[in-house]
N, C-alpha and C positions, 0 to 999 in steps of 0.2 A: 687908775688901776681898775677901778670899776667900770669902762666904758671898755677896755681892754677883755675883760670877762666877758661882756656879753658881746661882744665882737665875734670871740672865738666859740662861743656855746650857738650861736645862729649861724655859723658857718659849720657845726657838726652837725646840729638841726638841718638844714638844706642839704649837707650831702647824703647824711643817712634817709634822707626822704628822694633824692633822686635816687639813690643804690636801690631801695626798694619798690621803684616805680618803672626801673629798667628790669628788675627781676621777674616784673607782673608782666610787661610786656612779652618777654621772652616765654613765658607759659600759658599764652595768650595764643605766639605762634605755633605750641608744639598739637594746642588745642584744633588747631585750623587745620592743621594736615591733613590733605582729601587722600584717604585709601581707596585702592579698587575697588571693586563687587567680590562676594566671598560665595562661588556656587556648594551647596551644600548638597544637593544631590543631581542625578542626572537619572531617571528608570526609563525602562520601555516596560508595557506590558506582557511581551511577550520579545525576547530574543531571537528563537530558532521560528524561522516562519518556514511555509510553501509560498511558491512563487504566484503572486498578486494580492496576496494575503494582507492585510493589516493590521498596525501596530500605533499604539498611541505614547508617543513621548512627555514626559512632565520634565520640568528643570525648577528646582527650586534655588533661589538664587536671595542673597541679603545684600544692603550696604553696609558698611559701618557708621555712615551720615545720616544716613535714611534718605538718602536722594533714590528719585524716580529711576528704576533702572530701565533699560531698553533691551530688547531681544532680538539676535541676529540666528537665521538658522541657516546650517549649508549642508548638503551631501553629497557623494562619492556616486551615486546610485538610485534608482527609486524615482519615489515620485511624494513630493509632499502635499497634502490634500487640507483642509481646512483642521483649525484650530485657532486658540488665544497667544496671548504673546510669550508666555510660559509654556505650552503647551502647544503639540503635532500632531498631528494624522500623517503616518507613511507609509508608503503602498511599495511591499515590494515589487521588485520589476520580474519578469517571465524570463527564468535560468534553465539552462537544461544538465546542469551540473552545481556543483554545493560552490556558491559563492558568499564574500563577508561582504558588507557594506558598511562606514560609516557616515554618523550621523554628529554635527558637531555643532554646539553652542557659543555664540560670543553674547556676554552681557557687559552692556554698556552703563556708566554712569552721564550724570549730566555734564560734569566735567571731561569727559571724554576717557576717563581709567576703562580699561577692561576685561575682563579673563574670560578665558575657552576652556571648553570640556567636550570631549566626545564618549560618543557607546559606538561598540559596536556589533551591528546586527548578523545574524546568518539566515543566508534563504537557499534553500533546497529546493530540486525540481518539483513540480505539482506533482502527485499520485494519479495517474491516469485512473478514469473511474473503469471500473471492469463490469463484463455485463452476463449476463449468462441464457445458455441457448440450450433445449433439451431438444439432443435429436432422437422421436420414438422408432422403433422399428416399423421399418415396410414390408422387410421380410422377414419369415424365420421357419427352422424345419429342420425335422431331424431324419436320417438318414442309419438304415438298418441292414447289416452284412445278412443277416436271416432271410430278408424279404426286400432282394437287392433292386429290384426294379417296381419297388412300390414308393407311393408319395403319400409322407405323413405331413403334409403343409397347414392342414387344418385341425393338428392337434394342440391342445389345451398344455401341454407338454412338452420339452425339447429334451430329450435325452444323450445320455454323455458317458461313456466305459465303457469294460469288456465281461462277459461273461462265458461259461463253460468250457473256463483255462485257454482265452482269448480267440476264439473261434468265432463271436458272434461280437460286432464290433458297431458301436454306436454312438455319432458324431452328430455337432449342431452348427448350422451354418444359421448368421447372422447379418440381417443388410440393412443399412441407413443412406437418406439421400445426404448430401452438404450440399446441397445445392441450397438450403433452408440458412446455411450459417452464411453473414454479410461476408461484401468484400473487404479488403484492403482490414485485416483483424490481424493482431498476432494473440497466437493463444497464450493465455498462460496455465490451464489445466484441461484435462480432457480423461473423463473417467468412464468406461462402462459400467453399468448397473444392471446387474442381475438379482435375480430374485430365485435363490434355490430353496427346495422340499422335495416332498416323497409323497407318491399318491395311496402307500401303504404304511400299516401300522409297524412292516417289518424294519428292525434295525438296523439301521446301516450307518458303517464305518465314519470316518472322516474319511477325504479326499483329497488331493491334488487337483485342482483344477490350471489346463493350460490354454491362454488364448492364442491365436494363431491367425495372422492375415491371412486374407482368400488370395490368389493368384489373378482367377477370373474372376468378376464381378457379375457377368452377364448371366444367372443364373437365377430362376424362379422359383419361390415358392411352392407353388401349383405343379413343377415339372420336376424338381430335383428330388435323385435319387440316387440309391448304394452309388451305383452302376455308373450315372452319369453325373457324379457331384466333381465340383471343378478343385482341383489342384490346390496345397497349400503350401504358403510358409515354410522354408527349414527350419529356423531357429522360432521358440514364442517367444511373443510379445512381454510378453508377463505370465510369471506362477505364483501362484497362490497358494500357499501350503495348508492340510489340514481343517481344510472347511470341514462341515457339518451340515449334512444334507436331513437330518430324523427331522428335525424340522423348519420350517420357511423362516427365510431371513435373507437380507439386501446385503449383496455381495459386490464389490466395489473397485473396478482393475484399473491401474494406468495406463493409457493407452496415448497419451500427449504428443509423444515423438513419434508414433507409428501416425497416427492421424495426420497430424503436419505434414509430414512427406508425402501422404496419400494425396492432399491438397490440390486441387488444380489439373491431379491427373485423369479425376471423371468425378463425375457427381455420386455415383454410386460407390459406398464403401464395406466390404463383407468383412467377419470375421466367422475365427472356425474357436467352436470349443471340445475340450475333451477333459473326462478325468479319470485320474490314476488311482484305486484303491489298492488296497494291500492284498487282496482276494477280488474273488468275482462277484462284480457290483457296480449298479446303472445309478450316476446320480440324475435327479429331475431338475429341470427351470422350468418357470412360468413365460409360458409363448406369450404372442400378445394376443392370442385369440382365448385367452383368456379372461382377457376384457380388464385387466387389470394397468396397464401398460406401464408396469412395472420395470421391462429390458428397454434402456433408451442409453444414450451417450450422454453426457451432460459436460460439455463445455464452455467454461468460462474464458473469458479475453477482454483485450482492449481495440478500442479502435485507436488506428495510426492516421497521424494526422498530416 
């Protein structure tokens, strides 16, 4: 009876020790299990780029083993430039309209698992740099229904309105070369600058001032007058409501689209000014024999490439 005992008490001993030796196995292999790489983030420094511009990518990336991960990079676009193995240098490529690029990660473990993550970039055309060109006057003069075959080319003055219930009538002609602005440009602004006042203490009104292309261009300084001043414009260019002539100040017209079209049709370009007061009233500019050279065109642009 006794040899029967422990027969059967070492036969529960040995299987409750194998049951518990298979169970340890088993949580042995759940332990082993190789997970992929887990990417935790993906940045650029900078998303919205101009075209050539660069951007530096980071990937930050774990195992859950801690095995050595490996880094694969690929793109849609672009150009990848030096960096580490977590980290890019991308150089956007030269668009001439708003394109996405992306930019994509595969991390490897040693066992071969691996996961992807991408960003993606936008690159817009470059901003062309723009440049800027003051054209000064070459000519300028004013012209006087009073004293219709006289030349005032050498006055410190250009005068503009009508006086004695319009009877005596006073115009300024204006000339620039473009021969000064490069070729192959497109504009993108084109302003005259005037400079008005009054060479008396007397008050005077606000103004209308109207500018007006010249017709003929060929026309001097030194020779123009009432009598023989050349033809303008039907419609102006631009009006300027309610200046202020008591005292001197920089007066500032659009003139972009009239200029452009002038373009290419001669190097010489006039303009005509006049203004409208409510009553009888001459406003003044500053000529450039003033010495100030204050009246010029100031155009900005790009070059085309």
């Amino acid at each position: 009876m006794k040899k029967l005992t422990i027969i059967l008490t070492a036969f529960l001993f040995t299987g409750m020790f194998y049951s518990c030796e298979k169970e340890f196995d088993s949580i042995e292999d759940i332990e082993e299990e190789n997970l992929p790489p887990e990417i935790i983030s993906l940045i650029a420094d900078e998303t919205i780029l101009e075209s050539e511009e660069n951007t530096e990518i980071n990937c930050i990336a774990i195992d859950p083993e801690e095995k050595k991960l490996s880094y694969f990079w690929s793109l849609t676009g672009g150009y990848f430039g030096t960096g580490d193995e977590n980290k890019i240098n991308w150089e956007a490529p030269e668009v001439n309209y708003e394109q996405k690029f992306t930019i994509t990660i595969e991390v490897e473990d040693e066992e071969g698992l691996s996961t992807k993550k991408s960003i993606t970039l936008t690159v817009l055309p470059k901003e062309p740099e723009i440049f800027t060109k003051t054209l000064f006057l070459t000519d300028d003069a004013c012209v006087a229904s009073l004293w219709p075959d006289s030349n005032f080319g050498n006055e410190k003055y250009l005068s503009a309105g009508k006086i004695d219930g319009n009877s005596q009538e006073y115009f300024s002609y204006l000339k620039f070369d473009l021969s000064e602005l490069p070729e192959n440009i497109s504009i993108t602004k084109a302003e005259l600058r005037m400079v008005v006042g009054y060479n008396s203490t007397d008050y005077k009104p606000p103004g209308d001032i109207y500018i007006f292309g010249v017709e003929d261009v060929y026309w001097s300084e030194n020779s123009i007058t009432y009598n023989n001043r050349p033809p303008i414009e039907s419609n102006p260019i631009t009006i300027s409501p309610d200046i202020l002539f008591s005292t001197s100040s920089a007066q500032y017209f659009d003139i972009k689209n009239h200029l452009i079209s002038n373009i290419g049709v001669t190097n010489s370009y006039s303009l005509f000014i006049d203004v409208y007061f409510e009553s009888d009233y001459v406003g003044y500019f500053y000529s450039k024999e003033s010495g100030y050279g204050w009246g010029a065109i100031i155009v900005e642009y790009t070059v085309n490439q």
